[in-house]
C-alpha positions in Angstrom: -3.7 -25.2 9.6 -0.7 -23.2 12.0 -0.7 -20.6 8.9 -4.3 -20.0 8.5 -4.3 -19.7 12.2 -1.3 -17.4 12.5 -2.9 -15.0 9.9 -5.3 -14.1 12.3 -2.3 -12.6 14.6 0.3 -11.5 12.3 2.7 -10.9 15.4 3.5 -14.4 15.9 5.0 -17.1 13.0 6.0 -20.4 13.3 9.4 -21.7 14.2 8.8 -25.1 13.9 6.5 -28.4 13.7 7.7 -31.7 14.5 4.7 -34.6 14.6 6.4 -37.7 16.0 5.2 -41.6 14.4 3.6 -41.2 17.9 1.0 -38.8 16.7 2.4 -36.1 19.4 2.3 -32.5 17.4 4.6 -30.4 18.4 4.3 -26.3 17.8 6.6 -23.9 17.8 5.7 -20.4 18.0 7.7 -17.1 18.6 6.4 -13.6 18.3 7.8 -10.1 17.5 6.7 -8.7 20.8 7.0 -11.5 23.0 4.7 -14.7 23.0 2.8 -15.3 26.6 1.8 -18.5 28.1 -1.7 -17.3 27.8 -1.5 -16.9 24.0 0.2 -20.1 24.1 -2.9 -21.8 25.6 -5.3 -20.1 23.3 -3.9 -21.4 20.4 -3.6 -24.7 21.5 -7.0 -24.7 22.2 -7.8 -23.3 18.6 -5.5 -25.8 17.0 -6.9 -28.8 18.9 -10.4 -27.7 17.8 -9.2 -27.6 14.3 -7.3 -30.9 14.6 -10.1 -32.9 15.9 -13.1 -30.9 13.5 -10.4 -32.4 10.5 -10.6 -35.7 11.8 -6.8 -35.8 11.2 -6.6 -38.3 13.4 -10.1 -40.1 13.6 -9.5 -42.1 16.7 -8.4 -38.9 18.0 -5.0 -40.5 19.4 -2.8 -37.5 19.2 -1.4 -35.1 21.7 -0.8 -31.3 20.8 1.9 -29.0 22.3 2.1 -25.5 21.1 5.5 -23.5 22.8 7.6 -20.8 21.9 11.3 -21.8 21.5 13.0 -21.5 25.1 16.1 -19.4 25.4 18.5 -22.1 25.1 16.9 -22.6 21.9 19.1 -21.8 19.0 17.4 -19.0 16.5 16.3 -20.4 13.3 14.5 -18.0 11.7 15.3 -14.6 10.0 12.4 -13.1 11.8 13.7 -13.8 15.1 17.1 -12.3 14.2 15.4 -9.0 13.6 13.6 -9.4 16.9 16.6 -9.5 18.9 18.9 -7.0 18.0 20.1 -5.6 21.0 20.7 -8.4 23.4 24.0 -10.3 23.8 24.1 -13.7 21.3 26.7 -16.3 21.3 27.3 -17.3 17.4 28.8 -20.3 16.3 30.3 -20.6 13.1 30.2 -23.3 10.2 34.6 -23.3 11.2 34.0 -23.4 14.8 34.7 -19.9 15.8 32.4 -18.1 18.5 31.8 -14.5 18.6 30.0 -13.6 21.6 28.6 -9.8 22.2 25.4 -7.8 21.2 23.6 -8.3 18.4 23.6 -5.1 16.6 22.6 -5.2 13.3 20.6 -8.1 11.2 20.0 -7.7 6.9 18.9 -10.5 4.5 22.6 -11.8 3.9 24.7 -11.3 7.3 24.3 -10.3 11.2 26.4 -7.9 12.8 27.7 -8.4 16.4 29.9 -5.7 18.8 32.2 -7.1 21.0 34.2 -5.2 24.1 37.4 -6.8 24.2 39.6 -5.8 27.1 39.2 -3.9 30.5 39.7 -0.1 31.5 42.0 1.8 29.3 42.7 -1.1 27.2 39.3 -2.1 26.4 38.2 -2.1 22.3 35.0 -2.3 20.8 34.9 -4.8 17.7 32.5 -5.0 15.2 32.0 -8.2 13.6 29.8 -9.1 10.6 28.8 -12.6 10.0 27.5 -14.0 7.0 24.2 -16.3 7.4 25.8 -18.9 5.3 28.3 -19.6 7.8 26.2 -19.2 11.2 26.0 -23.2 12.2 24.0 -21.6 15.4 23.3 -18.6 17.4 22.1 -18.6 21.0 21.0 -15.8 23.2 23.1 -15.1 26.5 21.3 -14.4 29.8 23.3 -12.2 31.6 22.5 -11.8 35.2 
């Protein structure tokens, strides 16, 4: 049901769908260009009308939540790689080393981050490329 519903706006994809023994659906949604509360709320409205026409859940004891991931949300998908290239990531590897800096560069097999190590005359620019097989996580930095 998400899909068929997605394929009417190909900008947005699913992240990820959790439905707890409790019947509570949970939905989450990103976009390329950004996903607003307002296209949140349609869609939950959509989705709920498809739910209950369904009769998934006859007795219509379920609760539906459709989100997009929040920022301390770790990315998941591919997709949402390619969407932030350019903003400053925190990556976590499968041996426990962190590489902080700007994403730069994202392919099907690896990311690619720049680093500026150093102040003044000593500072360096790294470039450090990171194979999706040993990403455990990657979070985006809010720099203020």
């Amino acid at each position: 049901m998400v899909q068929e519903l997605l394929q009417q706006d190909p900008d947005c994809f699913l992240v990820d769908l959790w439905i707890k023994p409790t019947n509570n659906i949970r939905v989450a949604l990103d976009a390329d260009g950004g996903l607003p509360i307002e296209k949140c709320v349609s869609l939950n409205r959509k989705l709920y009308r498809q739910i209950e026409e369904a009769a998934l859940y006859p007795e219509g004891d379920f609760s539906l939540e459709v989100s997009s991931p929040g920022l301390d949300e770790p990315l998941k998908m591919h997709r949402q790689y390619l969407k932030n290239i350019n903003r400053p990531v925190e990556v976590l590897q499968l041996d426990g080393t962190i590489t902080e800096g700007v994403l730069t560069a994202v392919n099907e097999n690896e990311v690619e981050i720049t680093s500026t190590i150093g102040k003044n005359k000593k500072k360096e620019v790294v470039q450090h490329t990171i194979p999706f097989i040993n990403i455990k996580s990657t979070k985006i930095q809010i720099k203020f």
